[in-house]
Wavefront OBJ file of the C-alpha trace (Angstrom):
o trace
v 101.785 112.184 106.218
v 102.179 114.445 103.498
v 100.328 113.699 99.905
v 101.428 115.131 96.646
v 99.199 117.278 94.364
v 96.603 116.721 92.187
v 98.866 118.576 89.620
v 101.800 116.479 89.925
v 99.801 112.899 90.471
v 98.570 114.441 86.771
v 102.384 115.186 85.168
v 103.397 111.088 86.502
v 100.316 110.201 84.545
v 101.415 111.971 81.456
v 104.519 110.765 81.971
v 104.021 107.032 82.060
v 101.544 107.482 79.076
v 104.493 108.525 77.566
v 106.860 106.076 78.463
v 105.094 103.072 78.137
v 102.228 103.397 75.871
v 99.571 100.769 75.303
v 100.486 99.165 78.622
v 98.359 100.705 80.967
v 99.352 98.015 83.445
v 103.240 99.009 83.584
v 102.021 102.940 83.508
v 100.089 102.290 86.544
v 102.937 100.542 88.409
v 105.304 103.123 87.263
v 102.893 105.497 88.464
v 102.189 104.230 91.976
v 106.196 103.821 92.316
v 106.501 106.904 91.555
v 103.835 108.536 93.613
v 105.244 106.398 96.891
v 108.942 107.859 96.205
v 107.407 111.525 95.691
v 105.726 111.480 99.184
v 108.699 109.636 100.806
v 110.874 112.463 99.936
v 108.219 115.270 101.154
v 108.185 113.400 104.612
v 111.819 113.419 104.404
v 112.246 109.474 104.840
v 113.974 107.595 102.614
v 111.821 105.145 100.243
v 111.680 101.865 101.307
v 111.919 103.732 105.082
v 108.132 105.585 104.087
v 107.090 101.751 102.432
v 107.277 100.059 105.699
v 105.995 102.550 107.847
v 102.668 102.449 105.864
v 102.577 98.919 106.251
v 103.180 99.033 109.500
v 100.647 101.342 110.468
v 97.780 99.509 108.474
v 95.565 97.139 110.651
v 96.766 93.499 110.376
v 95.269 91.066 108.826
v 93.271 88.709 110.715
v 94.340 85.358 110.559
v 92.747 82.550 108.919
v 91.586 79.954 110.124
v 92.596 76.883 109.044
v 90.366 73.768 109.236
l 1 2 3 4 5 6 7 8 9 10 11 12 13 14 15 16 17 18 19 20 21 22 23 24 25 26 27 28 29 30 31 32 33 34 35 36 37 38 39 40 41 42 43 44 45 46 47 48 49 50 51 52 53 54 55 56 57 58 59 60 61 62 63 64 65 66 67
């Protein structure tokens, strides 16, 4: 899957600096949104499309046992 650039990962950073300062917490949400949506639309997949095919390719989770 394609990844976006180190330049552009940089410009969402200045960007949520920007738009939310002194809550680094909401920048870096606003941030990872962002970053998801950017490389949904270079794999030409919608977003919530490129979401769950990442979490569908990750290893599951063993289960826990309970006892």
């Amino acid at each position: 899957m394609k990844k976006i650039a180190k330049r552009e990962l940089h410009r969402l950073e200045r960007s949520a600096e920007a738009e939310f300062p002194g809550d680094p917490a909401l920048q870096q949400v606003h941030i990872a949104r962002k970053t998801l949506a950017r490389e949904a639309e270079l794999n030409g997949m919608a977003y919530l499309e490129y979401v769950r095919a990442l979490t569908h390719s990750e290893r599951p989770l063993r289960q826990r046992r309970v006892g």
